[in-house]
ChimeraX commands (.cxc) that place a marker at each C-alpha (Angstrom):
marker #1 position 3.07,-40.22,-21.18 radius 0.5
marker #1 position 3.43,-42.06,-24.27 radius 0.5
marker #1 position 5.84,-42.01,-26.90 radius 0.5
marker #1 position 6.49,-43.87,-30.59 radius 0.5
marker #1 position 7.70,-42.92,-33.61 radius 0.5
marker #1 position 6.40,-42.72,-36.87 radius 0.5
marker #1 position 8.37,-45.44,-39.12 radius 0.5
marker #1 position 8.26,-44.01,-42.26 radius 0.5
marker #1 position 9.19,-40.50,-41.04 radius 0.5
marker #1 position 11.33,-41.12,-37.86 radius 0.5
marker #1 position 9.44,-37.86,-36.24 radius 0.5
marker #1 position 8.25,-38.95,-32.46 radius 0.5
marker #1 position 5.15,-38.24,-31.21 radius 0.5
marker #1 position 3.76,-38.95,-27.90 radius 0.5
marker #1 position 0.02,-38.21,-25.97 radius 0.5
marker #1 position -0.88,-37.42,-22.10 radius 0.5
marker #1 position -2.41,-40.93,-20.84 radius 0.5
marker #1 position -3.96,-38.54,-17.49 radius 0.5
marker #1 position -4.45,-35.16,-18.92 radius 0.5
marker #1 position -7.02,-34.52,-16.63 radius 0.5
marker #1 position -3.76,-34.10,-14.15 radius 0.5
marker #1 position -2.14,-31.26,-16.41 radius 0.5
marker #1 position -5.43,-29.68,-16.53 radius 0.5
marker #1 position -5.67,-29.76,-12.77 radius 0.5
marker #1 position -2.83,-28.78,-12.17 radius 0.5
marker #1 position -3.22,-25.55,-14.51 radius 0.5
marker #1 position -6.55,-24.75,-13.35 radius 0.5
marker #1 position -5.00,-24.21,-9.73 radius 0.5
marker #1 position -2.25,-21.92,-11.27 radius 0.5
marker #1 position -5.13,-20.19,-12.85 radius 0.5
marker #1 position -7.00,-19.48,-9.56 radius 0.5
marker #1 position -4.36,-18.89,-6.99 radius 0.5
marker #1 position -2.06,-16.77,-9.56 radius 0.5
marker #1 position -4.19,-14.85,-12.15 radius 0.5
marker #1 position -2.17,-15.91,-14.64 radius 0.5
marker #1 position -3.56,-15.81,-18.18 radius 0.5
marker #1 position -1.18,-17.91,-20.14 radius 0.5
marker #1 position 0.25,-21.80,-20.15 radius 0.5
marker #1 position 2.66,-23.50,-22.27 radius 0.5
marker #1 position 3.51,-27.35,-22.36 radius 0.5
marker #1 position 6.77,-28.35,-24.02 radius 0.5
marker #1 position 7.98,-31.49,-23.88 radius 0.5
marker #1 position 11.83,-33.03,-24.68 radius 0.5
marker #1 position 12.36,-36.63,-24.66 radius 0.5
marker #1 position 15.95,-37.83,-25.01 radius 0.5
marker #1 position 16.81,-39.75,-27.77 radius 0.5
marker #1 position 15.73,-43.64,-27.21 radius 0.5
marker #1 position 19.38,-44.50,-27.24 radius 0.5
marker #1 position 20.72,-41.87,-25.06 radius 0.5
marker #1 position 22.52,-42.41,-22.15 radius 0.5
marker #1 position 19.75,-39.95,-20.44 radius 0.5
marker #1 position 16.89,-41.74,-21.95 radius 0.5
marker #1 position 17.40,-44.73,-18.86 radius 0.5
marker #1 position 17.38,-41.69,-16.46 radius 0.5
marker #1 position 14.16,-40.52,-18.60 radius 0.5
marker #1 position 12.42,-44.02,-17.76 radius 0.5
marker #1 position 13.49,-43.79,-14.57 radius 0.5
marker #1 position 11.84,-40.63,-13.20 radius 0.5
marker #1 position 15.58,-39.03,-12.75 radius 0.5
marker link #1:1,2 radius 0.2
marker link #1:2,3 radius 0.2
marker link #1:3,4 radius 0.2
marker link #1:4,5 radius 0.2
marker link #1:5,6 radius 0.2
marker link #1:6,7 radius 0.2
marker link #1:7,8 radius 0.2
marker link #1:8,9 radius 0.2
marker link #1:9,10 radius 0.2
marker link #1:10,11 radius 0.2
marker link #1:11,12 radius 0.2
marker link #1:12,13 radius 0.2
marker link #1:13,14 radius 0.2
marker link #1:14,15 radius 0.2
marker link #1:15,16 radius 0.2
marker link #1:16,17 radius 0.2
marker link #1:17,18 radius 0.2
marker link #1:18,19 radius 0.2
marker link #1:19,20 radius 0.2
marker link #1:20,21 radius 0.2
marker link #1:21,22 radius 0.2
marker link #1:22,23 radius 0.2
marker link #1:23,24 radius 0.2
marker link #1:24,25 radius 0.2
marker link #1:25,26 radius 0.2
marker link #1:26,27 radius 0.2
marker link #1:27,28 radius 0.2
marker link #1:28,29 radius 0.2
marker link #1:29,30 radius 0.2
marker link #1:30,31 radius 0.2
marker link #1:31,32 radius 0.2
marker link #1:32,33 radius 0.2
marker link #1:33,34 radius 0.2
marker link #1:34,35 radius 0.2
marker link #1:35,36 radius 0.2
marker link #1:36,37 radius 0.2
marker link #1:37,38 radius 0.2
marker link #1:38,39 radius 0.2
marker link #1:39,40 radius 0.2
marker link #1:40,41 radius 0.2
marker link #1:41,42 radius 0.2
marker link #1:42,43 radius 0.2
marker link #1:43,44 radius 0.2
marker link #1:44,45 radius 0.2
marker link #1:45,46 radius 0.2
marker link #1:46,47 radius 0.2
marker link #1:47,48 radius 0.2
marker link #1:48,49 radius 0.2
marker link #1:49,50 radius 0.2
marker link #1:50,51 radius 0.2
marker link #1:51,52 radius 0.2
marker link #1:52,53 radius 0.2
marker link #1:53,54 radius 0.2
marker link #1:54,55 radius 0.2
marker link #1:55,56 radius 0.2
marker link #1:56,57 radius 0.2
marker link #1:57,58 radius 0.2
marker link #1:58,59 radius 0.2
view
């Protein structure tokens, strides 16, 4: 994943670098649960939160 933010604005934004993975990943949902529906949300602590080092981290 990567992450900046706009400097004029301060809004983040941020992109998949593998999204064939997601895709993957939902495709096997798809075919071993029927299921007709997926939604991706994504939260990224604050850069100078205490939880963003857990954030880089993987924690």
């Amino acid at each position: 994943v990567e992450k900046w933010i706009e400097p004029e604005s301060g809004q983040s934004t941020g992109r998949i670098r593998q999204p064939g993975s997601l895709l993957r990943a939902v495709e096997k949902l798809v075919n071993s649960s029927g299921i007709d529906a997926v939604a991706v949300v994504g939260r990224f602590p604050d850069d100078d939160a205490e939880e963003f080092v857990d954030y880089r981290q993987g924690k």
